[in-house]
VEXDREN-2710 file (C-alpha; in Angstrom, 1 decimal):
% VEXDREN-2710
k/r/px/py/pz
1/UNK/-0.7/8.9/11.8
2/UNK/-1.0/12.7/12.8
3/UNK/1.5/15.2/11.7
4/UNK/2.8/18.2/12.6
5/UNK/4.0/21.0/10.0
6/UNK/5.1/24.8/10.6
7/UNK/4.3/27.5/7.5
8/UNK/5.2/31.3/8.1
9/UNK/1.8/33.4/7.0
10/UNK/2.0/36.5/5.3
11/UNK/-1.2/38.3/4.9
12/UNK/-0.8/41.8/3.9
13/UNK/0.6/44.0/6.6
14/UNK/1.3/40.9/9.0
15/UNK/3.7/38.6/9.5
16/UNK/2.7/35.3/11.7
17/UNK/6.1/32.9/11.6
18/UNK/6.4/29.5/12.8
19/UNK/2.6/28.9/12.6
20/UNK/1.9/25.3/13.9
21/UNK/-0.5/22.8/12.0
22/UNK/-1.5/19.5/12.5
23/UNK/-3.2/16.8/10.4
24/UNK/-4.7/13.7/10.7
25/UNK/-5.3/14.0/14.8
26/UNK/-9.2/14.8/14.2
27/UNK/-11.4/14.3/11.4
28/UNK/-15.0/16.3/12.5
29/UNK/-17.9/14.9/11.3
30/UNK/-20.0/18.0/11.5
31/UNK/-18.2/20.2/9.6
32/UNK/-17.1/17.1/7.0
33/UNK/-15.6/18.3/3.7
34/UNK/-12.4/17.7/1.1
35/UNK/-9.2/17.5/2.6
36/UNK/-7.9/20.4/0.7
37/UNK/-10.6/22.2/1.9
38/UNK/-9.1/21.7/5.7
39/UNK/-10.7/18.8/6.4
40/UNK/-8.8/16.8/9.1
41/UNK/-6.6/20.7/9.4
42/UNK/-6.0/22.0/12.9
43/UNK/-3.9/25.4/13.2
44/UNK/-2.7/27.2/16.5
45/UNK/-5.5/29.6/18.2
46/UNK/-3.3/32.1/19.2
47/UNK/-2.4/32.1/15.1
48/UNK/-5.9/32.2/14.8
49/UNK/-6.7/35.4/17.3
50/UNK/-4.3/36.9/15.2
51/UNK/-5.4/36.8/12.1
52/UNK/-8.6/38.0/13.8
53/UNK/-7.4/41.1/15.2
54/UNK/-6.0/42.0/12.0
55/UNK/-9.4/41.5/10.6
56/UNK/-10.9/43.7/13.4
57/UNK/-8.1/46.5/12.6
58/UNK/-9.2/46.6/9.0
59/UNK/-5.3/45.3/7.9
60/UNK/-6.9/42.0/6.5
61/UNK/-9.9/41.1/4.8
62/UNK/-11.5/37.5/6.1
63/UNK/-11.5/36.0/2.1
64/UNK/-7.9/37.0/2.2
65/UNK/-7.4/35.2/4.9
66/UNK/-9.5/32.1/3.7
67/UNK/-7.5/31.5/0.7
68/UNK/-4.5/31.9/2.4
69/UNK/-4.9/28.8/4.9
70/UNK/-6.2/27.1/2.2
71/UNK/-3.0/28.1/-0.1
72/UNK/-1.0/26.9/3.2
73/UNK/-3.0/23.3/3.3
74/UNK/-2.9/22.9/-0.5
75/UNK/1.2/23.2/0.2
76/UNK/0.6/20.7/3.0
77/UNK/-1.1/18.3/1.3
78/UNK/1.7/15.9/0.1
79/UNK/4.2/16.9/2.9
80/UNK/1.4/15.4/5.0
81/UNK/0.5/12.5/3.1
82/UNK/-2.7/13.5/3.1
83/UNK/-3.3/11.2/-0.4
84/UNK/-3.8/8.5/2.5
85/UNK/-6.7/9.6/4.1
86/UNK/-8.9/10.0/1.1
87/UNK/-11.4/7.4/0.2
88/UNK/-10.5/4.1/-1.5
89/UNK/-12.8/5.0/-3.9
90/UNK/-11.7/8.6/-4.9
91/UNK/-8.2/7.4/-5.0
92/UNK/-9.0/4.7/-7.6
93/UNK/-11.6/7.3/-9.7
94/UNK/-8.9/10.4/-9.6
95/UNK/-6.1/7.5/-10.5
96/UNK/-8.3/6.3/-13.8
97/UNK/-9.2/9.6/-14.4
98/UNK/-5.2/10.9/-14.4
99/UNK/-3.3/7.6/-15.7
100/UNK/-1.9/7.2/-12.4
101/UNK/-1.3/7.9/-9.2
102/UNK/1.0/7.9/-5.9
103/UNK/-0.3/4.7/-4.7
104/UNK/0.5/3.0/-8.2
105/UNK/4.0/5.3/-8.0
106/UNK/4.1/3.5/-4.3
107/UNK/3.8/0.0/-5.5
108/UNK/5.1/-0.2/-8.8
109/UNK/8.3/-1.8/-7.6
110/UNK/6.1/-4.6/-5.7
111/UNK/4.1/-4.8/-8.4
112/UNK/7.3/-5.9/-11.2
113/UNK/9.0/-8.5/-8.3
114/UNK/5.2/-10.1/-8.0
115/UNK/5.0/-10.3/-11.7
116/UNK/8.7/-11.7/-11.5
117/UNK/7.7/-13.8/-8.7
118/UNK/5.1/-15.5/-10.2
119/UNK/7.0/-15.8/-13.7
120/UNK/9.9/-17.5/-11.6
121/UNK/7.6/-20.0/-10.1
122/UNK/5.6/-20.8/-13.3
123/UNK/8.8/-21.9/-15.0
124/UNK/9.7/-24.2/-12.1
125/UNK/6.1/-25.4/-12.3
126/UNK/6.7/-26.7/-15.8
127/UNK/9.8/-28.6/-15.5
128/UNK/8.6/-31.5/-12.7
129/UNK/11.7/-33.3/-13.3
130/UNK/13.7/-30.6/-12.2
131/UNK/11.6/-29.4/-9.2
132/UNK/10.1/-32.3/-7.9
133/UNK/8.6/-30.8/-4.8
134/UNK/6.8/-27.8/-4.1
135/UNK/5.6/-25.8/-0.9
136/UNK/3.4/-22.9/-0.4
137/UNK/2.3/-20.4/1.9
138/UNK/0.9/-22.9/5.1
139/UNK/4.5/-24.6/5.0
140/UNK/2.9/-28.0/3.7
141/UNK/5.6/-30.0/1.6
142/UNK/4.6/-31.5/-1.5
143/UNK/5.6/-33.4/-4.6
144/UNK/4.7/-31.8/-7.3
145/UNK/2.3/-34.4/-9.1
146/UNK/0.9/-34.2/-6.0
147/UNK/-3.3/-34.1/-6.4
148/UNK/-3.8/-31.5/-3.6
149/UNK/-1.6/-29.2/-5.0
150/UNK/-2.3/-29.2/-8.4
151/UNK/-5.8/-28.2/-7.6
152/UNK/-4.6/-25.2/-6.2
153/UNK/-2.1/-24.3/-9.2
154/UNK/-3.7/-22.4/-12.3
155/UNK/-4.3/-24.1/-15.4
156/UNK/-2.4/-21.8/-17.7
157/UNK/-0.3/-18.7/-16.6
158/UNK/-1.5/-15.1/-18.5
159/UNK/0.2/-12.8/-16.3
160/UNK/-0.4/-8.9/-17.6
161/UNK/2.8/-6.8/-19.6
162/UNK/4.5/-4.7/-16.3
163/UNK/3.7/-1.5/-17.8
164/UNK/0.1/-2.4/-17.6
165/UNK/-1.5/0.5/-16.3
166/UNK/-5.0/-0.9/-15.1
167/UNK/-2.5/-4.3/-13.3
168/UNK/-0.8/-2.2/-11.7
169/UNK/-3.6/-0.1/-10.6
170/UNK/-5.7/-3.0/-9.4
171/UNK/-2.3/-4.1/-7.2
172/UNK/-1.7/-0.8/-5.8
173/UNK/-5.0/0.4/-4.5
174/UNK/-5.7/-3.8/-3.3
175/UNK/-2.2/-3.0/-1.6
176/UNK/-3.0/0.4/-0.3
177/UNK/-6.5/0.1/1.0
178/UNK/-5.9/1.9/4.2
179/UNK/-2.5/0.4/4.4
180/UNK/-4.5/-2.9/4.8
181/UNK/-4.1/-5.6/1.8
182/UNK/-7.6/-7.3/1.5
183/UNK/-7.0/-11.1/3.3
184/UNK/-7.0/-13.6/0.9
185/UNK/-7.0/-11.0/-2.4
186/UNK/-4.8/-12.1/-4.7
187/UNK/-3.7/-11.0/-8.2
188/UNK/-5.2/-12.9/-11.4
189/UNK/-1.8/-14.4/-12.1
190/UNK/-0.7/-15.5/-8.5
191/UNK/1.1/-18.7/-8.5
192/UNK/0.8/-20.3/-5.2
193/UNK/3.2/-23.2/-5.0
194/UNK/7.0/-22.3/-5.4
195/UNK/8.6/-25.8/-6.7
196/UNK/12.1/-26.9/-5.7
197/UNK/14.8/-29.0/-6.5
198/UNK/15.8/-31.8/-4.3
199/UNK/19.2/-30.0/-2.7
200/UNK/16.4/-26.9/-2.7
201/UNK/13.7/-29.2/-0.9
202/UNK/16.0/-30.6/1.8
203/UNK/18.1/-27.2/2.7
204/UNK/14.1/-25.7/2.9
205/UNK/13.5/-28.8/5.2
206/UNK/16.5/-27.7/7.2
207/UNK/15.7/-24.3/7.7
208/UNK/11.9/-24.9/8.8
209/UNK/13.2/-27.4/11.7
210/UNK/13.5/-26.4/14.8
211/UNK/16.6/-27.0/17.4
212/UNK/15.7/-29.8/19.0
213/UNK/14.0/-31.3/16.1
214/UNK/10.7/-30.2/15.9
215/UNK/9.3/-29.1/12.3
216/UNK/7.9/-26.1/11.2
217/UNK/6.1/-27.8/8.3
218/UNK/4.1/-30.5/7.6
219/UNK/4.8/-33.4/4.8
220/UNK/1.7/-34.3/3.1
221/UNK/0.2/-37.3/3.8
222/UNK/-1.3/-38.0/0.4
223/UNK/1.7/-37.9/-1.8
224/UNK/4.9/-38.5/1.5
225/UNK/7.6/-36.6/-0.1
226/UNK/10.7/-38.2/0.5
227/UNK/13.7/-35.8/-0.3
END
């Protein structure tokens, strides 16, 4: 989403204050480089005249100028978010390449409640007698010997350590591509079915009924759950 940002230049013998900026509002293709090189940078033109006339006066030298507006974007650069607009691919080179990155720093916290998440329901998943039913993400209701829903459960449950840096990397920039997660992408230790207990089952039943009766689910047909 475009942004706006002020900066006060300072070449020598000028002062320009309140200079307006925007990013993000125009990206052109013709004159394509690396966003800390302006790309997808947009300043005021009366700024810009300015900075031109002191140029023409012989107060400012144009590489002085240049690597000042490229000091000023280089200070934009995270008040803009400009991390977001670089390529998927950069971000996950420049992230291996460093250790990590904003979009791991973004979703580490996702990242531990899936891990939890997943642990949480693996547990249940082991103790039948305890959870005897299970539903998932298309609100179908299931017991959980159920044959439909144990083909869609993992065999064994290997989830990675949450200070995994390369996990947490593959979550984040799944997560983060273009602030749209991959459909259907899921991590290596997703758990698909959360099991219940009875009391669980039927309060679940309860909250996915409707008014006047109608449900919001559907009981399988193969294995007719009776809570």
């Amino acid at each position: 989403m475009p942004s706006a940002h002020r900066a006060t230049l300072r070449p020598a013998g000028l002062e320009l204050s309140e200079v307006e900026f925007t990013f993000g509002s125009s990206f052109p293709h013709p004159r394509e480089r690396a966003i800390r090189e302006g790309y997808g940078f947009e300043i005021e033109l009366p700024a810009v005249l300015d900075l031109l006339t002191g140029i023409d006066d012989g107060v400012l030298k144009a590489g002085d100028v240049k690597d000042l507006l490229l000091h000023v974007v280089d200070g934009m650069y995270p008040r803009a978010d400009c991390w977001r607009y670089e390529s998927d691919e950069d971000k996950l080179a420049w992230c291996r390449r460093d250790g990590t990155c904003q979009t791991c720093d973004r979703h580490r916290d996702a990242f531990a409640k899936s891990l939890a998440l997943a642990a949480e329901r693996w547990r249940r998943w082991t103790l039948p007698d305890q959870y005897p039913y299970a539903t998932g993400n298309a609100k179908g209701l299931h017991e959980v010997g159920c044959h439909i829903l144990r083909q869609g459960m993992p065999q064994e449950f290997s989830p990675p350590a949450a200070d995994d840096a390369e996990a947490l990397r593959s979550f984040a920039h799944q997560k983060d591509a273009y602030d749209r997660p991959p459909t259907g992408l899921k991590p290596s230790y997703h758990v698909p079915f959360h099991a219940m207990t009875t009391a669980e089952t039927r309060a679940w039943m309860e909250r996915n009924t409707g008014p006047k009766g109608g449900r919001y689910y559907h009981r399988c047909e193969r294995c007719a759950p009776t809570p």
